[in-house]
Each structure stands twice: as structure tokens, then as C-alpha cells.
Residue frames relative to the residue before (quaternion, step in Angstrom):
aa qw qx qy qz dx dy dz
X 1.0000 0.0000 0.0000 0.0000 0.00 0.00 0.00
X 0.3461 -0.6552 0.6629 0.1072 3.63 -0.91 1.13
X 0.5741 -0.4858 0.5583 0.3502 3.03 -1.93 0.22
X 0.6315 0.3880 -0.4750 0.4744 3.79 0.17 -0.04
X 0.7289 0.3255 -0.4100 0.4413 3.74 0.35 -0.52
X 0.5261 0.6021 -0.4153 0.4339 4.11 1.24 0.29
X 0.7157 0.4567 -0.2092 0.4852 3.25 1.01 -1.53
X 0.5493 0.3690 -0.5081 0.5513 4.30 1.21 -0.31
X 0.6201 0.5087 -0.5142 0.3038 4.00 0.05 -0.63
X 0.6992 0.4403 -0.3021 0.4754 3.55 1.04 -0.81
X 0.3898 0.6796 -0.4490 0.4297 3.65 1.21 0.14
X 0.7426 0.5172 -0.0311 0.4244 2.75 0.17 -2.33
X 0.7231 0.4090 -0.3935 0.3936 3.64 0.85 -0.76
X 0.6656 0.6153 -0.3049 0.2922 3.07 1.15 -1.22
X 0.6513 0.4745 -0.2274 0.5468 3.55 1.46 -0.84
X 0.6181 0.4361 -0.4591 0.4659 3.49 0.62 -0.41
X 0.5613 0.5188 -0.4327 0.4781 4.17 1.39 -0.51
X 0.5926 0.6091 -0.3523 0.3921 3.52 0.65 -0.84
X 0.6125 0.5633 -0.2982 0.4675 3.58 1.06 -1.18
X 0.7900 0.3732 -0.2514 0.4163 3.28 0.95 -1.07
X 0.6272 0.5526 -0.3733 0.4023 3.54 0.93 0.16
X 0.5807 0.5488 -0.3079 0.5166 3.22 1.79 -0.46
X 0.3423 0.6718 -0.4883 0.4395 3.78 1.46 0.21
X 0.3691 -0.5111 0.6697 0.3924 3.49 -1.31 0.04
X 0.6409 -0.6165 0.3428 0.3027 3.19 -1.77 1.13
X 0.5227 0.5007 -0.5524 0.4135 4.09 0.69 -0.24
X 0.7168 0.5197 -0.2983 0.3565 3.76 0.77 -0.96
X 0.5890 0.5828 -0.3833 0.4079 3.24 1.62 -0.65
X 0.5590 0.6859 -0.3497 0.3080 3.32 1.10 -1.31
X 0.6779 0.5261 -0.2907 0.4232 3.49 0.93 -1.68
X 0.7660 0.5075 -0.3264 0.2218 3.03 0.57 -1.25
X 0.5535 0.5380 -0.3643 0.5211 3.32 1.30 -1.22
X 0.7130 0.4234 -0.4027 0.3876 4.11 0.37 -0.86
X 0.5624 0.5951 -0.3173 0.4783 3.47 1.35 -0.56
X 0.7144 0.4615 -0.3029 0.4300 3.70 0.85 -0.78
X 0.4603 0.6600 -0.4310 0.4083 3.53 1.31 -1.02
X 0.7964 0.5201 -0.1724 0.2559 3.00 0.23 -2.13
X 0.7370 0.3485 -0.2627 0.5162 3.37 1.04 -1.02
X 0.4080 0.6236 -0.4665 0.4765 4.16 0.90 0.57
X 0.8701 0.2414 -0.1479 0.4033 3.25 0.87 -0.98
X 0.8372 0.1232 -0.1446 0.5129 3.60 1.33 0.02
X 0.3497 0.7584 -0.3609 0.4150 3.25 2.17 0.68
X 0.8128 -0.3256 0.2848 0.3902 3.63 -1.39 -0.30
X 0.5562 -0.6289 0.4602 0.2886 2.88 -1.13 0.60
X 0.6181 0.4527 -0.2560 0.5895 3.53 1.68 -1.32
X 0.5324 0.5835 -0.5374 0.2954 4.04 0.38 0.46
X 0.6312 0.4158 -0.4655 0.4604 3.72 1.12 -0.17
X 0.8196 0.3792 -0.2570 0.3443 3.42 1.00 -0.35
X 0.7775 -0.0619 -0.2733 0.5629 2.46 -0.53 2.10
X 0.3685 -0.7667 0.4527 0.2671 4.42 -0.64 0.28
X 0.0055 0.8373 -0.5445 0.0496 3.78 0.47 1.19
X 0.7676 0.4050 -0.2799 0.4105 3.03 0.54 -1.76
X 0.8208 0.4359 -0.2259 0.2921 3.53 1.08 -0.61
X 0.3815 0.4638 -0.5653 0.5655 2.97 1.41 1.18
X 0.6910 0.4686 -0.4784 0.2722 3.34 0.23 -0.66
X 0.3099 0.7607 -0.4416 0.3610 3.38 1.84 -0.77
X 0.7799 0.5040 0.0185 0.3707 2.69 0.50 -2.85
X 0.5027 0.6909 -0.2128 0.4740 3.80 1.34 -0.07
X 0.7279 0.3019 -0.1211 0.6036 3.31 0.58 -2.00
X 0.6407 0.5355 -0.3578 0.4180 4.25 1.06 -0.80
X 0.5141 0.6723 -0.2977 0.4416 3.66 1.53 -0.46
X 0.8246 0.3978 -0.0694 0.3962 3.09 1.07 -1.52
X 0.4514 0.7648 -0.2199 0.4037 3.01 1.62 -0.41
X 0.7342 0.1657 -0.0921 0.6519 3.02 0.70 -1.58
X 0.5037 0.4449 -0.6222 0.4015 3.93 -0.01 0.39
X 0.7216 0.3715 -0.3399 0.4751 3.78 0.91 -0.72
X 0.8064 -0.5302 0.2166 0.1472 3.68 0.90 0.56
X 0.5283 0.5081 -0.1566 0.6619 2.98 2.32 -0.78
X 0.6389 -0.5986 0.4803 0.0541 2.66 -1.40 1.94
X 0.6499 -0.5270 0.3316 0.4358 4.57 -0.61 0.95
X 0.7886 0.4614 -0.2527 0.3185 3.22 0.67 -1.14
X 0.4973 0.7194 -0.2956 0.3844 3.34 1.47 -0.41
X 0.6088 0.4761 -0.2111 0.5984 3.09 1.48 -1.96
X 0.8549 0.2506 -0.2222 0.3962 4.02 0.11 -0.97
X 0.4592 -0.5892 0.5089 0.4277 3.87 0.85 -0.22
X 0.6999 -0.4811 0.3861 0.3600 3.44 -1.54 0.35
X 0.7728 0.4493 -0.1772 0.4117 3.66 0.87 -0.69
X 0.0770 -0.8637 0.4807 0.1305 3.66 1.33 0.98
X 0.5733 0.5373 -0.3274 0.5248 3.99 0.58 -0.32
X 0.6664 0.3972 -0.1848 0.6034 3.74 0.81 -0.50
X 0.7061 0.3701 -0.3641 0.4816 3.63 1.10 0.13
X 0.5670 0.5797 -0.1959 0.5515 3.07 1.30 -0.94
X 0.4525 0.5992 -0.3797 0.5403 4.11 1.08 -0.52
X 0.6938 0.5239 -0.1897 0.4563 3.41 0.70 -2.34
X 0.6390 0.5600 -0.2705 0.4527 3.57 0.71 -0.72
X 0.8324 -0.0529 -0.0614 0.5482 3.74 0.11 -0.40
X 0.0147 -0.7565 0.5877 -0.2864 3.67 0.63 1.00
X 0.8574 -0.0021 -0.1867 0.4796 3.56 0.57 -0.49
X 0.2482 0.7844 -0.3729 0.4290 3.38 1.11 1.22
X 0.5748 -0.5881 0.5478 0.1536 3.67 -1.16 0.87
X 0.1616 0.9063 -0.3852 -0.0650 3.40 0.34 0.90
X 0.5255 -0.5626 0.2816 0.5727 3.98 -0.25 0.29
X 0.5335 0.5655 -0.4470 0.4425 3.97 1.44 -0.46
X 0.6305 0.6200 -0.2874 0.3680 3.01 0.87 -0.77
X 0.7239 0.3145 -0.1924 0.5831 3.86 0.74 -0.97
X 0.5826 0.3124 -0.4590 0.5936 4.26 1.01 0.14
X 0.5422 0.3088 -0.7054 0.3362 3.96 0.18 0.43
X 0.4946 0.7287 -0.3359 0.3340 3.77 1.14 -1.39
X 0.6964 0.5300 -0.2615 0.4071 3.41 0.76 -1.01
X 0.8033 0.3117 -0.0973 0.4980 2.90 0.60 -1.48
X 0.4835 0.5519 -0.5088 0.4503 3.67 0.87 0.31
X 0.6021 0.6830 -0.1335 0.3914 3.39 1.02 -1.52
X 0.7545 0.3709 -0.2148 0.4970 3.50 1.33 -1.21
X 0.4757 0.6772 -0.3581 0.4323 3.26 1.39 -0.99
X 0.7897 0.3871 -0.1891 0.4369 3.48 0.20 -1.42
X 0.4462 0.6830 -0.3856 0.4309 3.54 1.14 -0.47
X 0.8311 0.3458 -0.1034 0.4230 3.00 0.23 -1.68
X 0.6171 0.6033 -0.3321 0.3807 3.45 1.40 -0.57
X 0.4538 0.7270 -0.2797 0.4328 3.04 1.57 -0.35
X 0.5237 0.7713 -0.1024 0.3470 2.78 0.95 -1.73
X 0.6929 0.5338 0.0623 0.4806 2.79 0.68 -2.17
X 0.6104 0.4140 -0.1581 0.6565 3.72 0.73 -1.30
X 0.7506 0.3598 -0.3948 0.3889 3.80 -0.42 -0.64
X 0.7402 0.4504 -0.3754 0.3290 3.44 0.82 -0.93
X 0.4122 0.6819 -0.4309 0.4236 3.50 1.37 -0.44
X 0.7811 0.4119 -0.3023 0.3588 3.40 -0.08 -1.28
């Protein structure tokens, strides 16, 4: 990664933050709880680069231009939408079960070879 392809990400973020401040504030709320959540148990492909969270920032646009209160657009169970959202995603849980499955058996090996 070059400094021109660092300095457009910080573009792109900064406007894609702007979008979200232009949200009414119930939509901000979600979003920011929506953004937490998917940092800590979201895709792996969400730091690279901010699709899903325009599209987030997309469907949260339309929503409230069509009048309908966040919860309407996400259901009562924002974690259970966000789930619906990268279901078929690479998740960091995903690659620490990998890990630790990976070490487990390693070492069981380990464990097995010296027996023999």
C-alpha cells in the first residue's frame, strides 16, 4: 500500500463518516452500535476497504428518506441482523477457532508421536 492508495482510504472514510452524520440521530445510534459490533466479531473483508458499511449506510439512507423509523429497516434484534449480514463471511471467530484447532492437534501429535 502506497501513500496515495492511504491518503484516498482516508477520503473515502471521511465521506462515507459524513454520510453517517447526515443520518437522523436514532439511525446514527444503530449505526455506530452496528459498527462496534461488526469490528469485533465481523469480517475479515470489512477492514478492507468499507462496502458492507455503506451498504449499511445506503439501506439507513433510504430508510429514513422513506420515513420508517431504524428499527423498522433493522428489526428489534440489531445483532441478529448484523449475524444475517455476514453469515457467509470469514470471521476473526472464525480463524481463532482455526487456530486453536490447528494447535490443539499439533501438539496432540506431539503427544501421539512421543508415545510410539
Amino acid at each position: 500500500m502506497n501513500i496515495r492508495d492511504i491518503i484516498e482510504g482516508k477520503k473515502e472514510w471521511r465521506a462515507h463518516v459524513a454520510r453517517v452524520k447526515a443520518l437522523p440521530q436514532d439511525y446514527q445510534i444503530v449505526y455506530k452500535e452496528i459498527q462496534k459490533y461488526l469490528f469485533k466479531v465481523g469480517p475479515v473483508e470489512l477492514t478492507e476497504g468499507n462496502g458492507l458499511l455503506s451498504g449499511i449506510v445506503d439501506l439507513f439512507e433510504e430508510g429514513a428518506a422513506s420515513g420508517k423509523g431504524v428499527l423498522e429497516v433493522t428489526g428489534s434484534d440489531v445483532a441478529a441482523f448484523c449475524d444475517e449480514l455476514i453469515k457467509d463471511s470469514k470471521t476473526y471467530a472464525d480463524i481463532a477457532q482455526e487456530s486453536a484447532n490447528q494447535a490443539v492437534n499439533k501438539a496432540m501429535k506431539k503427544v501421539t508421536d512421543k508415545k510410539k
